[in-house]
BAKOL-178572 format. One line per field, with one value per residue (C-alpha): residue number from 1; residue in three letters; chain; x, y, z. Coordinates in pm, 1 decimal. Each point is the difference from the previous one (the first is absolute). Layout:
N
i <- [NUM, ...]
aa <- [ALA, ...]
ch <- [A, ...]
u <- [X, ...]
v <- [Y, ...]
w <- [Z, ...]
//
This chain:
339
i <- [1, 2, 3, 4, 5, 6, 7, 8, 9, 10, 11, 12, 13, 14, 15, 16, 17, 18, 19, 20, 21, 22, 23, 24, 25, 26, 27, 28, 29, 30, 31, 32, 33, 34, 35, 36, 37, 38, 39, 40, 41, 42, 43, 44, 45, 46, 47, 48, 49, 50, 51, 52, 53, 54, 55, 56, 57, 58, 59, 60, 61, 62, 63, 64, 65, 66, 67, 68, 69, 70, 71, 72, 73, 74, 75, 76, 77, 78, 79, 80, 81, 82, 83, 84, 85, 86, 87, 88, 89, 90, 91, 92, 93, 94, 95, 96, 97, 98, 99, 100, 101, 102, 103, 104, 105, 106, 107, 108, 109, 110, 111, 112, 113, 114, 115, 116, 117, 118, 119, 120, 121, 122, 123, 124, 125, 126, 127, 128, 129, 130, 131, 132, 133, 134, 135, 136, 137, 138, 139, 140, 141, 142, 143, 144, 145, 146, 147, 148, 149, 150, 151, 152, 153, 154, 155, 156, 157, 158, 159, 160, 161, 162, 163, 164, 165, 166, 167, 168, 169, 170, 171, 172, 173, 174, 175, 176, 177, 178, 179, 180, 181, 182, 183, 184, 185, 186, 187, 188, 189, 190, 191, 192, 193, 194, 195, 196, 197, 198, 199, 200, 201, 202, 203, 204, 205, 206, 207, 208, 209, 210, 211, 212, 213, 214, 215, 216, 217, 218, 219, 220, 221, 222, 223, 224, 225, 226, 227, 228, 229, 230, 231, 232, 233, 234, 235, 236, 237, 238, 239, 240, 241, 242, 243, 244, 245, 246, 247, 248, 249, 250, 251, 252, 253, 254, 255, 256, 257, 258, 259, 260, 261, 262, 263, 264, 265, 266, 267, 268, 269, 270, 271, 272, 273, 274, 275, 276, 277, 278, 279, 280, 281, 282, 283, 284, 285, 286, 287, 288, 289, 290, 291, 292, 293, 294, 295, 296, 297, 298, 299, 300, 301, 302, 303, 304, 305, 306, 307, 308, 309, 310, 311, 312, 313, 314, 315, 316, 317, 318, 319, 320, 321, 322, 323, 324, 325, 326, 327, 328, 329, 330, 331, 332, 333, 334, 335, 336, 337, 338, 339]
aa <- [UNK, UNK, UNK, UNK, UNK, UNK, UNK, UNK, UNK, UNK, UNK, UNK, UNK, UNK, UNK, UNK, UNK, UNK, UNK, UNK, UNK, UNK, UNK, UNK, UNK, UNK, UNK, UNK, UNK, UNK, UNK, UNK, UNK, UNK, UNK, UNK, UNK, UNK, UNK, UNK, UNK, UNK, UNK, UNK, UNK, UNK, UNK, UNK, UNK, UNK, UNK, UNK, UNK, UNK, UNK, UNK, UNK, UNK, UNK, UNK, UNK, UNK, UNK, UNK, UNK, UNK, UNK, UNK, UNK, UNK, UNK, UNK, UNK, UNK, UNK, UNK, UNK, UNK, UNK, UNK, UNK, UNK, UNK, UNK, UNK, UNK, UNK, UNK, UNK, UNK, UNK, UNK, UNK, UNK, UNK, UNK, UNK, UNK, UNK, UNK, UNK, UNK, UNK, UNK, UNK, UNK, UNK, UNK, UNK, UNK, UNK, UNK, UNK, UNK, UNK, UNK, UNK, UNK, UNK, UNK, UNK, UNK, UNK, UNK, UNK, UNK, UNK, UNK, UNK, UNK, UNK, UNK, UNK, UNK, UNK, UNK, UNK, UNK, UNK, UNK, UNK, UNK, UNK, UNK, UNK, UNK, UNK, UNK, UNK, UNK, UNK, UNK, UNK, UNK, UNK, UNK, UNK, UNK, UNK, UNK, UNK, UNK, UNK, UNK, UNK, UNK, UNK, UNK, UNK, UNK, UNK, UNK, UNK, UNK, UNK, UNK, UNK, UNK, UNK, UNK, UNK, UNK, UNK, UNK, UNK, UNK, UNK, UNK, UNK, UNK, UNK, UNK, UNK, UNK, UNK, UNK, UNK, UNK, UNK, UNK, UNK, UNK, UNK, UNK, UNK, UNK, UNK, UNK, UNK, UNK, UNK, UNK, UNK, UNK, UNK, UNK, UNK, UNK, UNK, UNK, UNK, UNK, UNK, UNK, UNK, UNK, UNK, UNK, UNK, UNK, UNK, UNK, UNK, UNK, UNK, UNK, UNK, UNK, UNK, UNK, UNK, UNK, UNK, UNK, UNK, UNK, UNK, UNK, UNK, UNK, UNK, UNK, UNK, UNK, UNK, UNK, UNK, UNK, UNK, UNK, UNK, UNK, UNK, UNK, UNK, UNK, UNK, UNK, UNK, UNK, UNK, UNK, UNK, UNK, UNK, UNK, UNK, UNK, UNK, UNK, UNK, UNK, UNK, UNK, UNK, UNK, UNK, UNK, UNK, UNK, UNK, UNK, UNK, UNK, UNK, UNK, UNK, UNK, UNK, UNK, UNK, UNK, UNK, UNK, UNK, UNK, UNK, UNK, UNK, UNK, UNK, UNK, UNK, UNK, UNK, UNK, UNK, UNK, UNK, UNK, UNK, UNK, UNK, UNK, UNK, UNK, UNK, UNK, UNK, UNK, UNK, UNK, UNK, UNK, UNK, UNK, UNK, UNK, UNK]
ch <- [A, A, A, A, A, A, A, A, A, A, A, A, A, A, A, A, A, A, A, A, A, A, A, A, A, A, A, A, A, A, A, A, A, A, A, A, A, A, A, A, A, A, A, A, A, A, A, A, A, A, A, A, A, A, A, A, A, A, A, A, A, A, A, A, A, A, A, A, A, A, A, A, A, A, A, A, A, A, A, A, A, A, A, A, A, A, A, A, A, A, A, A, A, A, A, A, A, A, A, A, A, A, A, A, A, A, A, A, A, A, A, A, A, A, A, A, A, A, A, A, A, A, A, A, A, A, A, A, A, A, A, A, A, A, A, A, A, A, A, A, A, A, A, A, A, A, A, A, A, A, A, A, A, A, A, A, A, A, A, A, A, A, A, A, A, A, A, A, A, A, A, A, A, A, A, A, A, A, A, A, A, A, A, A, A, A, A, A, A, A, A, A, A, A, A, A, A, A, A, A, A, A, A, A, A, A, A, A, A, A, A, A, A, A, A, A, A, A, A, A, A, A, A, A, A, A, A, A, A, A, A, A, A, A, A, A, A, A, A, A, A, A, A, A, A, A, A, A, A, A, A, A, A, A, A, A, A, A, A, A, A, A, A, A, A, A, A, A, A, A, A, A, A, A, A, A, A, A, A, A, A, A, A, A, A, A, A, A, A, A, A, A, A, A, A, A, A, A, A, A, A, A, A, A, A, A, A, A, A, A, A, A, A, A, A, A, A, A, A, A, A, A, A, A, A, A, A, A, A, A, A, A, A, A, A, A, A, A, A]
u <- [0.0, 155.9, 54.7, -171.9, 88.4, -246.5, 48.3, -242.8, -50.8, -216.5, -173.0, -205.2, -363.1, -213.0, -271.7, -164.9, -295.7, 238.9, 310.0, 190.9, 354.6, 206.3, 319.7, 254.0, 191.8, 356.0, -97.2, -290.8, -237.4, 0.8, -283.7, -297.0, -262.3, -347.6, -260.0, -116.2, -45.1, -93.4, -234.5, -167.2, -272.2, 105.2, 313.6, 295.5, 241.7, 154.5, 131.2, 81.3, 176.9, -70.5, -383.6, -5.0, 133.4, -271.9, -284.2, -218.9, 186.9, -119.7, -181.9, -416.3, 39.6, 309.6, -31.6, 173.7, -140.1, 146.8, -52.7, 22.6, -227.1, -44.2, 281.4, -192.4, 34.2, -299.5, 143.0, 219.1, 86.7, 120.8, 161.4, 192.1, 171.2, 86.6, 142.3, 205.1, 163.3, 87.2, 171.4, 133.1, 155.7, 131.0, 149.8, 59.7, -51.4, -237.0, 89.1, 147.6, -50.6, -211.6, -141.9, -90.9, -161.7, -120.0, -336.1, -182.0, -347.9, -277.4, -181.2, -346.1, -1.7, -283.1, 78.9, -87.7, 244.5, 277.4, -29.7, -32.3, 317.9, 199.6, -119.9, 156.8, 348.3, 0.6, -127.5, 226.0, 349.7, 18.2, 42.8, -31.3, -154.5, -13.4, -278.2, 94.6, -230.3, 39.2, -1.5, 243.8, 239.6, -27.5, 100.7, 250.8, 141.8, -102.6, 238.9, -286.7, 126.2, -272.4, 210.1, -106.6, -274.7, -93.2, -293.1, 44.6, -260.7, 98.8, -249.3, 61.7, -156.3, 32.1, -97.0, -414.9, 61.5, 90.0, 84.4, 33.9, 151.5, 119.9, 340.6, 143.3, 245.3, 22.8, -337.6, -319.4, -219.1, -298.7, -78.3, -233.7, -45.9, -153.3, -0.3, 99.7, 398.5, 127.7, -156.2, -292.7, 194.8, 46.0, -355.3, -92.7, 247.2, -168.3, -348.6, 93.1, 109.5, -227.1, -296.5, 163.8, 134.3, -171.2, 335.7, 114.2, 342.0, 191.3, 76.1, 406.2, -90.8, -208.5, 308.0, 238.2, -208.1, -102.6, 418.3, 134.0, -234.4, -239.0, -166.6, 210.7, -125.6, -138.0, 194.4, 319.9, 33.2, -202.7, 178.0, -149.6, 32.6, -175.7, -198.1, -117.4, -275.6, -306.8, -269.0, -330.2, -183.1, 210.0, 166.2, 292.6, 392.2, -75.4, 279.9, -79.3, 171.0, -13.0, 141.5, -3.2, -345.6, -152.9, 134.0, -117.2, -375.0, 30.5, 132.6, -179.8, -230.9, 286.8, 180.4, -218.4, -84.3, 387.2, -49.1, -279.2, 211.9, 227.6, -240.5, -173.1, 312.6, 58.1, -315.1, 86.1, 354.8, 77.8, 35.4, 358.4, 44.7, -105.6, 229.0, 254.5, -132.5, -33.2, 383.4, 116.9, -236.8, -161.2, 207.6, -129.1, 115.1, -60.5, -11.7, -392.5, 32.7, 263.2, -157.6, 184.0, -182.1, -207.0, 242.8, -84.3, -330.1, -54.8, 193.9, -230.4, -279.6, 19.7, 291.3, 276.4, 326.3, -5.8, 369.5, 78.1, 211.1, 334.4, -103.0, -380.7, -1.7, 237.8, -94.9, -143.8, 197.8, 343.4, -198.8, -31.4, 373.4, 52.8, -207.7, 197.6, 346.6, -106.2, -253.2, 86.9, -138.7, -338.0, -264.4, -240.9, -46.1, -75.7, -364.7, 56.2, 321.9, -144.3, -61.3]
v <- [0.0, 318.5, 288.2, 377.1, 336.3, 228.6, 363.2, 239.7, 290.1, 372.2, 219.0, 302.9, 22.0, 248.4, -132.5, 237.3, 72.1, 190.3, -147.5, -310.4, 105.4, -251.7, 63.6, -221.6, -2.7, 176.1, 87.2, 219.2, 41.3, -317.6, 19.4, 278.4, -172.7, 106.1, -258.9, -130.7, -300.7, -68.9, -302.7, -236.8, -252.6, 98.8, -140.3, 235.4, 68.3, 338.1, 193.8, 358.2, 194.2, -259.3, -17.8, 403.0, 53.4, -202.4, 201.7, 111.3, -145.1, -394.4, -233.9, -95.6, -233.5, 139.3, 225.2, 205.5, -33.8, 159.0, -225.7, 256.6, 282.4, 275.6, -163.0, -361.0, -320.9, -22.7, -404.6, -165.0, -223.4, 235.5, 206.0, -334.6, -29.5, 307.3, 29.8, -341.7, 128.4, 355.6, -245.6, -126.1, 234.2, 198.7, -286.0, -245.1, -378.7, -55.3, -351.1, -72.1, 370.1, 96.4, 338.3, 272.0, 324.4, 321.8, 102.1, 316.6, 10.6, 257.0, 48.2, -75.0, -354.5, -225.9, -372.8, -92.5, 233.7, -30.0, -409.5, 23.9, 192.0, -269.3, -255.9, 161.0, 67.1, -387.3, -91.5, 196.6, -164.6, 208.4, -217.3, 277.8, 311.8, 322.7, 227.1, 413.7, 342.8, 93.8, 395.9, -90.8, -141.1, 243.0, 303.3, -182.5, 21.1, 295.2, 97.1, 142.6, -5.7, -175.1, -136.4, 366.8, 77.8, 302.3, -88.3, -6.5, -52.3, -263.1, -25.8, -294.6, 8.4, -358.1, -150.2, -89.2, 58.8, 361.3, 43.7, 326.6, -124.9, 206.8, -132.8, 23.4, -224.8, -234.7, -78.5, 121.1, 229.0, 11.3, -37.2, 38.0, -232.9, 16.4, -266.0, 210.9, 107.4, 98.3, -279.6, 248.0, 294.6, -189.1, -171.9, 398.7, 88.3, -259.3, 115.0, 359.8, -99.2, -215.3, 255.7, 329.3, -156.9, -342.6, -147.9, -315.0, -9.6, -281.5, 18.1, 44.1, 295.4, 115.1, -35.0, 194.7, 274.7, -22.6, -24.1, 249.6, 274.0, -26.8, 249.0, 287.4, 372.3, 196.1, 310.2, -270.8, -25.4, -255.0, -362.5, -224.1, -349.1, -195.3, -317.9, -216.6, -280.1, -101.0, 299.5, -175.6, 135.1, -119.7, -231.4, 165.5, 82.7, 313.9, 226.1, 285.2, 209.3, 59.5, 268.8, 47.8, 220.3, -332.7, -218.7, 148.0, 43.0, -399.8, -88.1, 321.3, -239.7, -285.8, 280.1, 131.7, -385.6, 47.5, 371.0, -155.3, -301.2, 228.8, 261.3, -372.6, -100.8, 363.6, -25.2, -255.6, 114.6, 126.9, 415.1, -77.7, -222.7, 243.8, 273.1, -226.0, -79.8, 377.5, 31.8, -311.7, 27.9, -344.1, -254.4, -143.2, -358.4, -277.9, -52.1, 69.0, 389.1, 48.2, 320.1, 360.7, 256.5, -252.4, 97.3, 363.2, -37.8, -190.5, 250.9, 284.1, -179.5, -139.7, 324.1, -233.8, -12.3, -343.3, -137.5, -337.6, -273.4, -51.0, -360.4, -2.6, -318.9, -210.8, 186.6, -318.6, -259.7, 220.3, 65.0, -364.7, -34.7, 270.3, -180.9, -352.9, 185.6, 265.7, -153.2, -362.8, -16.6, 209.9, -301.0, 280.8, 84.2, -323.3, -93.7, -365.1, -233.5, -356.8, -235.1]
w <- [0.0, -65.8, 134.9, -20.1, 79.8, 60.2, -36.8, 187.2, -154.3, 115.6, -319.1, 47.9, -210.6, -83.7, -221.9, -149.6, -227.8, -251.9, 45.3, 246.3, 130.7, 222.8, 183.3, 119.2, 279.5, -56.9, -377.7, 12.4, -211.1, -304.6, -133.2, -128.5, -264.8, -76.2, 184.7, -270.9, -171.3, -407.0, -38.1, -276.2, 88.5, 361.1, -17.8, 81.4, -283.0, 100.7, 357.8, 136.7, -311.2, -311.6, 71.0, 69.2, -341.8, -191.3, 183.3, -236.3, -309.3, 114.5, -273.7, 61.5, 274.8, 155.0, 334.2, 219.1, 379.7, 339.7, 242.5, 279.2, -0.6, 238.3, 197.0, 52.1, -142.3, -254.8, -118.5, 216.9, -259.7, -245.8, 281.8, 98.0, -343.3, -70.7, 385.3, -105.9, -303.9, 179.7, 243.2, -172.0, -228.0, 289.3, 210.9, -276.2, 35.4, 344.8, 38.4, 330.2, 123.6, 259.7, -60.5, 300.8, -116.5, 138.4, -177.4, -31.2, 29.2, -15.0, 294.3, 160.4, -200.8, 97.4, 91.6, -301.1, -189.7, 236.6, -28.7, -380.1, 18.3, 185.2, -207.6, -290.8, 140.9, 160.0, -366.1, -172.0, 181.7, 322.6, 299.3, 289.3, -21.1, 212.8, -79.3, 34.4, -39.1, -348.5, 111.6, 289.8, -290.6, -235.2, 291.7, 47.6, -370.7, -49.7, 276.7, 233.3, 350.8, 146.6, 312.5, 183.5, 178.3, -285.5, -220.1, -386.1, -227.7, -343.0, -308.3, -181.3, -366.0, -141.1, -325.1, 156.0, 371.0, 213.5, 343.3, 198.9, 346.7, 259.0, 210.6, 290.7, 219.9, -222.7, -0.6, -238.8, 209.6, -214.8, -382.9, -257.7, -320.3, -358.9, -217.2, -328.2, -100.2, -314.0, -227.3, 61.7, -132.9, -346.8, 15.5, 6.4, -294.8, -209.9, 80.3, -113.4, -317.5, -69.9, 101.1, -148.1, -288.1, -100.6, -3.3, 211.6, 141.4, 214.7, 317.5, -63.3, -178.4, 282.4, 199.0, -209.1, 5.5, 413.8, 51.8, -219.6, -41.5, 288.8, 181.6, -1.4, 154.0, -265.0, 16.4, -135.9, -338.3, -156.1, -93.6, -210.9, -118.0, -311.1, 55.5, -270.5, -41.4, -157.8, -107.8, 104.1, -295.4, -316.1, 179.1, -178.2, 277.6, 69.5, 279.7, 220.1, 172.3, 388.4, 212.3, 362.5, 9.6, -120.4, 193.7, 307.7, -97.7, -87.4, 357.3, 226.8, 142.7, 60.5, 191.9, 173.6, 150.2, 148.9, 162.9, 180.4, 99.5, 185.7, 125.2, 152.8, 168.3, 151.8, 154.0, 207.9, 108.1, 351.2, 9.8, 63.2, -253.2, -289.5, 143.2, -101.4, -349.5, -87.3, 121.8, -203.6, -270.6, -222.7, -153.1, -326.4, -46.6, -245.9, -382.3, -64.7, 62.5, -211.4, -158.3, -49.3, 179.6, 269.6, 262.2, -61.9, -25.8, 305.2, 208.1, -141.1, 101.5, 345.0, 116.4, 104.2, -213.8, -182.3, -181.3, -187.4, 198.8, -178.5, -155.7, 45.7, -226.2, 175.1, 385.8, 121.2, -77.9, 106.8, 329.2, 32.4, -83.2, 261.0, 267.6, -20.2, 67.1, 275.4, 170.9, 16.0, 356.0, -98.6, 84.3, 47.2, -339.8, -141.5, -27.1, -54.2, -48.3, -102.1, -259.1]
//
């Protein structure tokens, strides 16, 4: 009978609606890949950043599907695969290897959710799991010093989830959540194109035009950007052209959805608390707000000076990075640790 060496090994997770990032231990951050997964006749055939660049360009029969969505596991089965092959592709071969991870999670999860998420990490090759606050994490990256007793307040615009969490001593104080992030922004794009124009434009396109134009102040000189797609009349490609006045009449409404996330959260927070957050201002985290001109806007509306975090894309999963090497001992912030 022979002998086997097994190798133990710690990753950090964020798995996101948007996007999955995993860090290992001593080598950072491995691994960033769209969640998503290509299928035909429900069988998987593409992961991460080979099924992300077939969306929209796919055969009849041939999908693209997300298998997270608003930050919970929609098919466990789905989300098990495509966990397996990011795995795998950050860690290489998992025979014989016995993996520990750190995982971000949104907050105020049912049972239900919380379970379906375990299921999916033990299905998809992870052997022992600690569960984390997805704000605390991404304060941490974002290099938020939450260790103090001073309150500061995060807003963290995914791709179909957004949290506005106030922190202090390493611990969340109160929070408000809203199911919507910046998929909504682009749903919104494509809505006002195909309403003011009778032409019907992909998502990606929505994208381009939500990341490098955006919402900019009107008195700033106008960018633009050209989309193309399909003019729902002729049926003929048909390209218009966007600037930043358009943009934010499409996603007003979107918007508006996050002031009132934070103006929520400040309604709950202690007197003493918000005398902080005017001091130290917002921090705008994650990938789904990535808009020019939100910030501004945002600060305008609720009085409180808002900035971007350095990395808001990769704020989580360095905060969970952060976590494993200066708080090794931190047993208090872990929700769970089994499997």
């Amino acid at each position: 009978m022979g002998w086997y060496k097994w190798r133990r090994i710690w990753l950090g997770i964020d798995l996101g609606s948007s996007n999955t990032r995993i860090c290992v231990d001593g080598r950072g951050v491995v691994l960033n890949e769209p969640s998503v997964v290509a299928l035909s006749d429900g069988q998987v055939i593409a992961v991460g950043r080979d099924a992300f660049k077939t969306a929209g360009r796919l055969p009849r029969g041939f999908t693209i599907f997300s298998p997270i969505a608003a930050g919970l596991v929609t098919d466990r089965q789905i989300a098990q695969s495509m966990l397996s092959f990011f795995l795998a592709k950050a860690i290489g071969k998992m025979r014989f290897t016995e993996v520990t991870a750190s995982v971000a999670i949104p907050s105020a999860l049912n049972e239900m959710e919380e379970q379906m998420f375990l299921a999916t990490l033990e299905g998809g090759g992870v052997d022992e799991v600690e569960l984390l606050d997805k704000s605390l994490a991404a304060a941490w990256g974002a290099g938020v010093r939450v260790e103090e007793a001073r309150g500061c307040l995060l807003l963290d615009v995914g791709g179909g989830r957004s949290e506005a969490a106030v922190l202090s001593c390493n611990d969340v104080v109160c929070r408000s959540v809203k199911r919507m992030g910046g998929e909504q922004f682009e749903t919104d794009i494509v809505r006002y194109v195909k309403r003011e124009y009778g032409v019907l434009i992909g998502t990606q396109a929505a994208r381009q035009a939500k990341e490098l134009v955006g919402m900019t102040r009107e008195r700033k000189a106008a960018s633009e950007i050209e989309v193309s797609g399909r003019d729902l009349m002729s049926g003929l490609p048909k390209s218009v052209r966007l600037d930043n006045h358009k943009i934010r009449q499409a996603v007003s409404c979107s918007v508006e959805e996050l002031f009132e996330l934070v103006k929520a959260v400040l309604v709950k927070t202690p007197p003493e608390l918000v005398s902080d957050i005017m001091k130290r201002g917002v921090v705008l985290s994650g990938g789904g707000g990535r808009m020019p001109g939100l910030a501004e806007r945002l600060a305008a509306e609720i009085g409180i000076g808002v900035s971007w975090s350095y990395d808001p894309l990769c704020d989580v999963i360095n905060g969970i990075n952060r976590m494993e090497e200066e708080l090794p001992e931190a047993n208090d912030l872990k929700l769970a640790a089994f499997l």
